[in-house]
N, C-alpha and C positions, 0 to 999 in steps of 0.2 A: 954252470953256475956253482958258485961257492959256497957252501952252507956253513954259518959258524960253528965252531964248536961251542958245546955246553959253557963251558968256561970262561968262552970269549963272549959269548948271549949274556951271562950274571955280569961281566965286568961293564958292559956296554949298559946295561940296566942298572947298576951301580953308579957309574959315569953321570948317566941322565939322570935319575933321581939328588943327586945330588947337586948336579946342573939347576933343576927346578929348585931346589930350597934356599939355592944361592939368589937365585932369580926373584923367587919371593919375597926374602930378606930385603932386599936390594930394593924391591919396587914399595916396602913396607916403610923401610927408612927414607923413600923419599916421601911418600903421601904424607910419613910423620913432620918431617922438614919444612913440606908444601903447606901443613897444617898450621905450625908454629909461625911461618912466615907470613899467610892472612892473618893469625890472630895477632902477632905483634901488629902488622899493619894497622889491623882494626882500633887495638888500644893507642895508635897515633893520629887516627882521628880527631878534629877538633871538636869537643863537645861544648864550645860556646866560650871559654878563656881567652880575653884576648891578649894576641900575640903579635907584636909590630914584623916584619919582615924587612928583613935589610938587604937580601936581595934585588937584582932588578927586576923590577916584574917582568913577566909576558907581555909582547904588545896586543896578543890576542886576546888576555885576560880580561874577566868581568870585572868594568868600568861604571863607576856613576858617577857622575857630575849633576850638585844641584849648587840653584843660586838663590840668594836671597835678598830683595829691595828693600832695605830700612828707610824709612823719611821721621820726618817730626811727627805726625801723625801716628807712626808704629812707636813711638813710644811713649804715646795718652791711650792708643788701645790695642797697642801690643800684637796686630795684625801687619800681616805683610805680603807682597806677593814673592811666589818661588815658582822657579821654575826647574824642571828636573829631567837627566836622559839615564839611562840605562842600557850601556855597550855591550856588545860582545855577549850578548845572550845565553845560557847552554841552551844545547838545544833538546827540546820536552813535549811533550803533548797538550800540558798546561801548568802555566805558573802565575802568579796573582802576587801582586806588591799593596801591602797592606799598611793602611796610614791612620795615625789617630783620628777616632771622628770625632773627638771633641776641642781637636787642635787643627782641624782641615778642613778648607769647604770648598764649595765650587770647583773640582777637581774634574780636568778636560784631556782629554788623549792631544796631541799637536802634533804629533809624529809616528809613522810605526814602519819598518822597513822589517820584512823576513819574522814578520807575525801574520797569521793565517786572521786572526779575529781577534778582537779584544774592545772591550767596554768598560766604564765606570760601573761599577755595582758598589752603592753607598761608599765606604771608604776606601774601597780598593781598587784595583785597577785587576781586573781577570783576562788573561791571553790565553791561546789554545795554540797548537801548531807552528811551532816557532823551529825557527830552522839557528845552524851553527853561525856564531856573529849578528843574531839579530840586535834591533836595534829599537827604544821605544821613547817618547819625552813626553811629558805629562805638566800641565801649568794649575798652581791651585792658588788660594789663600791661606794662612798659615799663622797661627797663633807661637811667632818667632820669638817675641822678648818680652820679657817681665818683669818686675824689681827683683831686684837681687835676695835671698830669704836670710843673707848672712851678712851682706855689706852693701857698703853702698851703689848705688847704679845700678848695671843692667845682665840679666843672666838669659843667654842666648844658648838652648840646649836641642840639641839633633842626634838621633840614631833610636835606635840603634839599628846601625849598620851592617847589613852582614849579607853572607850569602852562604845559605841554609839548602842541602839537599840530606833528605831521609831525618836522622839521630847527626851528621856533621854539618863542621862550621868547615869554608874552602876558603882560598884566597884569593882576595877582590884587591883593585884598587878604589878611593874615594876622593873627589877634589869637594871641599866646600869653598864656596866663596860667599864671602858677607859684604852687601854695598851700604853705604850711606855715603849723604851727601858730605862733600869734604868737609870735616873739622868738625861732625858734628858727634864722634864718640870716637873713643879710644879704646884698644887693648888693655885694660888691665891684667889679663892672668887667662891659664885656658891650663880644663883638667880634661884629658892628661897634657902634660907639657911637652912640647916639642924635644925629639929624640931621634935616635933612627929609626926608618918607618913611617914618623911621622915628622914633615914639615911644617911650620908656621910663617907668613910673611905678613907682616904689617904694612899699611901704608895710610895718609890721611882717608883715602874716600872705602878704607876696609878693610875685613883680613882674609889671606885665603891659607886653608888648613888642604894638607895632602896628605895622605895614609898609605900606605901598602901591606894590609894584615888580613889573618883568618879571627874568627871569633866573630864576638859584638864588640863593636864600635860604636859608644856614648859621649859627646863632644859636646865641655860644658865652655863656653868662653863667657869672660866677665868684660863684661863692658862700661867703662863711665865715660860721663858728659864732656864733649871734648872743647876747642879753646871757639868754636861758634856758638855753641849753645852759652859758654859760660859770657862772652861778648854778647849775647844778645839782650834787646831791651826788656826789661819786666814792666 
């Protein structure tokens, strides 16, 4: 067996120590990197700004589609029926979609696919045990349209829209649709206005609004009397 010499023993201890402090260095500059790179992450969270997305969504991304029945009667008492789903679920141990109580009523589960439990509790709808892609649709009445507080006709206001986990806003898609019977309102105006991100299509019997953003999503569209109501007899 070969014993070092003195010499060779300092230099080899020399060697290593300085092995280690490169080593240390090294694993210190990444933890700092690693650190800098959550916290910018963190300050790109959405914290409720909304912002359209012009990308194409995910097809797996969290989806809602809700619908809205206007008739003549929704616009002497501004009630309406909607009905609503919510796709593509994350998946949670419990989440709850909260609805004005003083704008909602009569609110009924119709559907629930890849939810363990869920109930009506007053305004909301509460789930537990929801698995990835679940799926839920809910039918209410809805205090939809109202005079306008600025002009004439009718202002039709929904959201805000969003999808909220923790302090962030993520990115959802949203389709609205608004029915009435043909010719009986028309498009006036819609805040925000159609852009990328968000679609607008008119037609006689409605309109249907499509989004693709993170944030809140607040959807005011102006509606006036269209050429049935103005034809009709008084």
């Amino acid at each position: 067996m070969t014993v070092p010499s003195p010499a060779d023993t300092k230099a080899t201890t020399k060697a290593s120590e300085a092995f280690d402090w490169d080593a240390a260095w090294q694993e210190a500059e990444e933890r700092a990197a690693e650190e800098q790179r959550l916290l910018e992450k963190a300050r790109q969270v959405n914290e409720g700004d909304l912002v359209f997305l012009t990308a194409p969504p995910d097809p797996d991304a969290a989806r809602m589609e809700k619908r809205i029945l206007l008739d003549r009667h929704s616009l002497e008492t501004g009630w309406a029926k909607m009905r609503q789903c919510h796709d593509n679920l994350d998946p949670a141990p419990a989440v709850q979609i909260v609805y004005n109580d003083e704008r909602t009523r009569d609110i009924r589960i119709t559907r629930r696919d890849g939810v363990g439990m869920a109930r009506v509790d007053g305004p909301s709808v509460q789930m537990r045990e929801i698995e990835r892609g679940a799926r839920i649709c809910v039918s209410a009445e809805v205090l939809a349209i109202v005079p306008h507080p600025e002009a004439d006709g009718y202002l039709v206001e929904n959201g805000p829209f969003m999808r909220r986990f923790l302090d962030g806003y993520y990115p959802m898609r949203v389709q609205l649709r608004i029915d009435w019977p043909t010719g009986l309102l028309e498009l006036a105006g819609s805040v925000p206005e159609a852009q990328p991100g968000l679609s607008i299509e008119t037609d006689r019997g409605g309109v249907t609004l499509e989004a693709h953003f993170e944030g809140r999503l607040i959807s005011r569209l102006h509606l006036t009397p269209g050429p049935a109501v103005s034809a009709a007899p008084r």
